[in-house]
N, C-alpha and C positions, 0 to 999 in steps of 0.2 A: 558751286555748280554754275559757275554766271557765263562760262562759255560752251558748258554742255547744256541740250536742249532732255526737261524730263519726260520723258513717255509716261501717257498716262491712258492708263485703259478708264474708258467713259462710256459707264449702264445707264442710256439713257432713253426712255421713248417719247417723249416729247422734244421733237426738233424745233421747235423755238424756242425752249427751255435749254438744250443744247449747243444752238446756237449765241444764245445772250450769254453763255456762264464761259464759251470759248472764245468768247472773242475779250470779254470782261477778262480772261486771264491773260490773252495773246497784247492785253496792254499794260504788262507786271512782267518783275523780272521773279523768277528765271524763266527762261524760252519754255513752250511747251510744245510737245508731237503729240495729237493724241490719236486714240484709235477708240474711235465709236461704236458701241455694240448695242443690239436692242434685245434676245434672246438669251438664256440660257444656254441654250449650245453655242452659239453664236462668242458666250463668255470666255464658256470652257474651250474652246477653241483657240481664242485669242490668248489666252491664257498658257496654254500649252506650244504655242508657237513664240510668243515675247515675250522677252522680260520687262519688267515695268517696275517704272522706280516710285508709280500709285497710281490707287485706284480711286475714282468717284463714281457713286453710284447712286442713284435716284432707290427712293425707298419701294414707291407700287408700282411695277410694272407688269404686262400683262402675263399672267399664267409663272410671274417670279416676284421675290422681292430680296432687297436689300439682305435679310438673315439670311434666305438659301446663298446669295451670293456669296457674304462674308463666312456661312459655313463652306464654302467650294474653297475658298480664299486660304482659309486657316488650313486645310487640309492639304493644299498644295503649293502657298508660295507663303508661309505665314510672316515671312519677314516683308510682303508689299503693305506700307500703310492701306488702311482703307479707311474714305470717310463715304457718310454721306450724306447728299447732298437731294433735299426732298421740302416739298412744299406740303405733306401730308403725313408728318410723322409729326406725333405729341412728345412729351418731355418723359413720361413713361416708359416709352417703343424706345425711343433714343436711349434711356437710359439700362434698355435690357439692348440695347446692340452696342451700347460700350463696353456693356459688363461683358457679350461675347467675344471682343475683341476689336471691332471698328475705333481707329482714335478719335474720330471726331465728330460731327456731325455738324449739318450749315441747314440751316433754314431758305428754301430759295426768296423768299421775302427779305433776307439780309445777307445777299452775296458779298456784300464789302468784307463779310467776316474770313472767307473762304481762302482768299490768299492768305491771311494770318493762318489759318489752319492747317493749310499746307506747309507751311515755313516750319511751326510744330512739328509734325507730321515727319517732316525730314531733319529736323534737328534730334527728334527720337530716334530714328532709323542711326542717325551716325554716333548716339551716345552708344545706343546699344554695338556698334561695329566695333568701335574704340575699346568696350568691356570685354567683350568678345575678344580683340583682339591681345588686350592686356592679360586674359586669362589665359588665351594660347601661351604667348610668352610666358606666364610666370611656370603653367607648368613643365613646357622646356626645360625652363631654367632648374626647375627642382627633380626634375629626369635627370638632366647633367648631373647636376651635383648627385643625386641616386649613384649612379652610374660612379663615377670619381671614388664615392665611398666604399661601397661595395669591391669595385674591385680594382684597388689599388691594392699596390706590396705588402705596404704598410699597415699594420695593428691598426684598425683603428673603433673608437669605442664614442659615443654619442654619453654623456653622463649628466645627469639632471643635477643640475647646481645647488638647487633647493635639496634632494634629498640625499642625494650620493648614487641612487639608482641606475644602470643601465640600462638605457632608454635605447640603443640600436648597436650593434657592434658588424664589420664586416668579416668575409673568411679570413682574409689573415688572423685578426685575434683570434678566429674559432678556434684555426688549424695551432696558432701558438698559447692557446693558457688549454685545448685540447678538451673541449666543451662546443655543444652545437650555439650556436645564436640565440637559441630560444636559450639553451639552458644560462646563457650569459647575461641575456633577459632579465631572468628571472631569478 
C-alpha cells in the first residue's frame, strides 16, 4: 500500500489528542487521509458515505463510546479493522472489546505502539482477503469439475478405493446400468 494513501475514520474528541496521534502517523509510512468525527451520528454518517480501510477510535467520548461504536462497526462494515486508541481504558474493557471484535488497542501514553498496530491490523485484513479469495477459487474449481461429472456422455462413477463403494455416479451411468444415482449409491 506505500503509494495509496489509507483512509481512516478517527472517533475522536479531544483535539489535541487528535491532533498529536495525526501528525505522529502523517510522519510513518503508509500516507494517511483521515476523516475526523466526534459524534455518533456524526460516525454513522461517515460510515455510510466512505469506505475506509480503518478505524481509530478513542474509548470515552461524550454521550458514546468505543463498544457502541465497534457494535455499529460489526454490524455494517465488519471487515474495517478497528482499534483503539484511549488513555482511559483498563486491561479488562480492552480485553472485552477485543473479544467483541476490535483488533487492537493503543494506550495514548504509548502511541509508538500504534503504527505497529496498524501494520497488524492490515496484514489481517489481507490474510483474510487472500482466504477468502482462495476459497472463491477452490469452490469454482470444484463447481467445474461438478458440472464436467454430471453431465458429460460419458458413464461415469466416483468409486472409493478403500471399499469398492459408489461414492457418486452421473446420468449417463444412471441412464446405462438403468438405476437412479441414489440407487447406484447405495
Amino acid at each position: 500500500m506505500k503509494n495509496k494513501k489509507l483512509k481512516v475514520l478517527f472517533l475522536e474528541d479531544s483535539v489535541p489528542d487528535k491532533e498529536f496521534i495525526c501528525e505522529m502517523l502523517n510522519h510513518s509510512e503508509p500516507q494517511y487521509e483521515f476523516v475526523h468525527v466526534v459524534t455518533e451520528p456524526e460516525f454513522i454518517e461517515a460510515l455510510n458515505e466512505n469506505k475506509f480501510d480503518l478505524i481509530l477510535s478513542d474509548f470515552s467520548l461524550t454521550g458514546f463510546n468505543a463498544f457502541e461504536a465497534l457494535k455499529i462497526v460489526i454490524a455494517t462494515n465488519p471487515e474495517i479493522p478497528f482499534i483503539c486508541v484511549s488513555g482511559s481504558i483498563g486491561e479488562e474493557t480492552a480485553i472485552d472489546l477485543l473479544k467483541l471484535g476490535a483488533v487492537d488497542y493503543v494506550l495514548k501514553d504509548r502511541p509508538e505502539r500504534l503504527p505497529f498496530a496498524i501494520q497488524r491490523a492490515l496484514q489481517e485484513v489481507k490474510a483474510k482477503e487472500e482466504i477468502l479469495k482462495k476459497s472463491r477459487e477452490l469452490e469454482e474449481s470444484e463447481e467445474k469439475f461438478r458440472n464436467i461429472f454430471q453431465l458429460h456422455s460419458a458413464v461415469k462413477l466416483l468409486i472409493d478405493a478403500n471399499t469398492g463403494n459408489i461414492m457418486d455416479a452421473n446420468q449417463a451411468a444412471a441412464q446405462f446400468y438403468g438405476w437412479s444415482i441414489e440407487e447406484l449409491k447405495n
